[in-house]
C-alpha positions as CSV (number, residue, x, y, z in Angstrom):
1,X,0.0,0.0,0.0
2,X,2.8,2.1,0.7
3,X,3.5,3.0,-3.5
4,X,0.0,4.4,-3.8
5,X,0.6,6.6,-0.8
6,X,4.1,7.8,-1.7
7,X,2.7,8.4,-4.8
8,X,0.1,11.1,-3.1
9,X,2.7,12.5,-0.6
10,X,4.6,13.5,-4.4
11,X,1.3,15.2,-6.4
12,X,1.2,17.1,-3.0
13,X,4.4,18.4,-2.6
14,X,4.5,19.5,-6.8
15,X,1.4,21.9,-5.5
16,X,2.2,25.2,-4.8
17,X,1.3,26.8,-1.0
18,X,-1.3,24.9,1.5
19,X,-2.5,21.7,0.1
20,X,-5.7,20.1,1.6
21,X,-6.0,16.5,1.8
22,X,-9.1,14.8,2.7
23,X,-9.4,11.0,2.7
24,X,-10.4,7.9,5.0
25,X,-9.2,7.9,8.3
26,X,-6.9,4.6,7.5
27,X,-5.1,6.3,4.1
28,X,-4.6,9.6,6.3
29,X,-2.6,7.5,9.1
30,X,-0.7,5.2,6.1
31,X,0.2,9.1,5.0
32,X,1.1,10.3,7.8
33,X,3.5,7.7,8.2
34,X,5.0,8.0,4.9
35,X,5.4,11.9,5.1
36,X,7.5,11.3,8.1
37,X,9.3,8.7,6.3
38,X,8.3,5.6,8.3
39,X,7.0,2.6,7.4
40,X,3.4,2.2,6.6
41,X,2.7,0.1,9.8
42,X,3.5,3.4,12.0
43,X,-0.1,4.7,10.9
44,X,-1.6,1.7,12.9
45,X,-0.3,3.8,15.9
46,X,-1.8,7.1,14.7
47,X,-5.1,7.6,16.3
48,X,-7.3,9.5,14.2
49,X,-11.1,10.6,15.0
50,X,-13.8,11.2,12.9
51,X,-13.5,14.9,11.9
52,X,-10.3,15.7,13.3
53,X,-7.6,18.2,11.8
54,X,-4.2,17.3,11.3
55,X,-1.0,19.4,9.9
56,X,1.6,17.9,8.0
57,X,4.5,20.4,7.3
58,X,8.1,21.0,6.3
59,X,10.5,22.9,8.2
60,X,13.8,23.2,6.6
61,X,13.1,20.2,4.5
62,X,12.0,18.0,7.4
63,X,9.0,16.6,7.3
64,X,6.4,17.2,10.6
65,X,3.5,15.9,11.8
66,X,2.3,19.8,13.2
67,X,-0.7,18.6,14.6
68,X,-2.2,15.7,14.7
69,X,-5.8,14.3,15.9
70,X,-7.1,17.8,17.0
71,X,-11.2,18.6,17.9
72,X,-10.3,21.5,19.6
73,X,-12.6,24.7,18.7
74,X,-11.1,27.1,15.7
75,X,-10.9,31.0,16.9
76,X,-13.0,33.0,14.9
77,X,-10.6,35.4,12.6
């Protein structure tokens, strides 16, 4: 599963500025994995609830899991 997924984590990172990525909770953890550069299995550890957000970033070419399984409220802008 992990070449479908890599293949993603690519056609994301050719996209200019914020991507959003919306998928099935299983896939997201798989991708999460991947973007860090683990094995696929590591996404069996990721909890991830129904409507949760999650950031993925890079900083200074590392990849980061920001955020991850968060229900909190949003502040209003």
């Amino acid at each position: 599963m992990s070449d479908p997924v890599d293949r993603a984590i690519a056609t994301v990172l050719e996209a200019l500025g914020p991507r959003l990525v919306v998928s099935h909770g299983k896939l997201l953890r798989a991708f999460a994995a991947r973007w860090i550069s683990s094995d696929i299995e590591l996404g069996s550890h990721l909890p991830l609830d129904t409507a949760a957000l999650c950031i993925l970033e890079r900083e200074a070419g590392t990849p980061l899991l920001r955020l991850w399984n968060w229900q909190g409220q949003l502040p209003r802008a």
